[in-house]
VOBA-1610 file (N, C-alpha, C; in pm, whole numbers, padded with zeros to 5 digits, always signed):
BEGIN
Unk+08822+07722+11547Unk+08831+07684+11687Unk+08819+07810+11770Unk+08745+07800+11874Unk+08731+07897+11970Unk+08761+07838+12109Unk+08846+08001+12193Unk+08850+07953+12296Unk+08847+08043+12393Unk+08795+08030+12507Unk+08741+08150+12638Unk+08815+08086+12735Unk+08899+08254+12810Unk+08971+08168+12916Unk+08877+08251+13068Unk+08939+08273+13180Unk+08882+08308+13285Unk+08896+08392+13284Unk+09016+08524+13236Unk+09077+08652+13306Unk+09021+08696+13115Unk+08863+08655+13038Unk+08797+08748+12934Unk+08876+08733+12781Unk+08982+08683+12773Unk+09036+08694+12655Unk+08955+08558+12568Unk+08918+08604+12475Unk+08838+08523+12388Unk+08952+08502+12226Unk+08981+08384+12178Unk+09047+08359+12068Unk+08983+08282+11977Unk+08922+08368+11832Unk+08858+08279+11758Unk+08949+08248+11626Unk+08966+08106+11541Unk+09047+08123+11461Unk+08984+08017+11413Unk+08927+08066+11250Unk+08869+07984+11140Unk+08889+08014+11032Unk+09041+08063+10974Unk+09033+08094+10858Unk+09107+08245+10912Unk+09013+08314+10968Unk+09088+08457+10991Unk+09099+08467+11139Unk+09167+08517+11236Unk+09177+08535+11369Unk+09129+08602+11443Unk+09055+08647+11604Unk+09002+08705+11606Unk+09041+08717+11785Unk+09122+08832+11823Unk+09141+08856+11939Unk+09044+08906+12048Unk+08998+08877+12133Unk+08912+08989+12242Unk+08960+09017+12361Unk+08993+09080+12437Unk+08941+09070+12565Unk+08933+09242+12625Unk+08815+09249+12636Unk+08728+09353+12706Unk+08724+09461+12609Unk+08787+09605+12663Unk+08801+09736+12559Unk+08990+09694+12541Unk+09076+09635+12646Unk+09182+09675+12624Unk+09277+09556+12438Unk+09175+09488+12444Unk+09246+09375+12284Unk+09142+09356+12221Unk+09196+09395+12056Unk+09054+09387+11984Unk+09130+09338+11832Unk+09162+09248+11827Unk+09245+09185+11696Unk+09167+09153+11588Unk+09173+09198+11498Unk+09117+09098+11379Unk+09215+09076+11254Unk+09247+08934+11234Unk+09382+08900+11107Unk+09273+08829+11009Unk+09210+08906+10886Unk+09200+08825+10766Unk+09247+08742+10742Unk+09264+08577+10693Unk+09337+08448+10699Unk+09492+08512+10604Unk+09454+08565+10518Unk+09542+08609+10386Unk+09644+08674+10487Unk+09645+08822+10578Unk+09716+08918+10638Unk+09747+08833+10716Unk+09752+08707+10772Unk+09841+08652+10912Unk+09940+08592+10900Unk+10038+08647+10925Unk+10191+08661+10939Unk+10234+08529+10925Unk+10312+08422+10832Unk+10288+08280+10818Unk+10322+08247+10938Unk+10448+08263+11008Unk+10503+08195+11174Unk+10392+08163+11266Unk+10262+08270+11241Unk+10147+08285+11379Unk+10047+08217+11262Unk+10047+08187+11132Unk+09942+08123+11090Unk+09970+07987+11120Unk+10080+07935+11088Unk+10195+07810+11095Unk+10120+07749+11221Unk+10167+07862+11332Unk+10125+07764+11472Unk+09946+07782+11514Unk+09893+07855+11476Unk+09774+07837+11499Unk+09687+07728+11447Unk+09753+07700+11307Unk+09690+07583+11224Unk+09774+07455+11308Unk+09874+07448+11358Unk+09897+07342+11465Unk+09804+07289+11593Unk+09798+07386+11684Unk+09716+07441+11797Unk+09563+07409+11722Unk+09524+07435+11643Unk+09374+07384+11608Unk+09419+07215+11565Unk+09467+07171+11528Unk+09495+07059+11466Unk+09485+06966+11628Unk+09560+07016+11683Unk+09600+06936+11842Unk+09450+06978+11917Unk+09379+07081+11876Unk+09267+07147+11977Unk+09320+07222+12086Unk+09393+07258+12124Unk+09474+07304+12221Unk+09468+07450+12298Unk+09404+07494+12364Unk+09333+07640+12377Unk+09492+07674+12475Unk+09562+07566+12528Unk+09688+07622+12594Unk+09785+07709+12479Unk+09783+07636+12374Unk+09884+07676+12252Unk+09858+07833+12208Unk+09688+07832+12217Unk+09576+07939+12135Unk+09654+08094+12210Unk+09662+08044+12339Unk+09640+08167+12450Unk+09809+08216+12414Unk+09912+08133+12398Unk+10031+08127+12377Unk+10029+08237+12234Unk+09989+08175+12139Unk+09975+08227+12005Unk+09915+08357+11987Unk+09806+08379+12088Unk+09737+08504+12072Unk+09780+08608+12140Unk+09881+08610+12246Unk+10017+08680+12351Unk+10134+08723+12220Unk+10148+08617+12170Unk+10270+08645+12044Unk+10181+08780+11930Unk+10093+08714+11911Unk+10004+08766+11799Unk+10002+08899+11831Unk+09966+08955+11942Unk+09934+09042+12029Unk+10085+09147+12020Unk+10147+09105+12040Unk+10284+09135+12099Unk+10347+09214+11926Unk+10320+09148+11824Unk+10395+09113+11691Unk+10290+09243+11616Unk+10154+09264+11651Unk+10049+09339+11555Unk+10008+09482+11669Unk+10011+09457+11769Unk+09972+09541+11875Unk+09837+09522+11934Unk+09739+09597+12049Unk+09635+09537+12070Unk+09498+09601+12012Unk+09513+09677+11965Unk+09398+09714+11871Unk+09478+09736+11709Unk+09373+09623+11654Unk+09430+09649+11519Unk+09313+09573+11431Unk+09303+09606+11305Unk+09207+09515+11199Unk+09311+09483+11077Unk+09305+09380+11054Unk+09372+09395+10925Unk+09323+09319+10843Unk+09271+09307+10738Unk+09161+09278+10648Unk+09187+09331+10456Unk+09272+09382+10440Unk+09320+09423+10311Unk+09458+09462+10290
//
């Protein structure tokens, strides 16, 4: 599921997660590396379709990993 809001933050999540917005957030969570609590609710939030939940989840996500980060191994 992907989702684009107005103020650039882009949230893609299919398996692995994928934060954007501009130079200042640049997330990437391999499905394996995402923290179960933020995998838990993201697989909710896609289930419902819910880009309100996404933006919620990706603030936490954000908050929990910092805003530039890859984690992939």
């Amino acid at each position: 599921m992907r989702c684009e809001y107005n103020d650039g933050l882009r949230v893609d999540y299919s398996g692995s997660l994928r934060i954007r917005k501009g130079d200042e957030v640049n997330v990437f969570m391999k499905g394996d590396f995402i923290p179960s609590n933020i995998r838990g609710d993201l697989d909710k939030a896609a289930r419902k379709n819910s880009c309100d939940d996404f933006r919620r989840i990706a603030l936490a996500a954000t908050d929990t990993v910092g805003r530039k980060v890859c984690i992939h191994e």
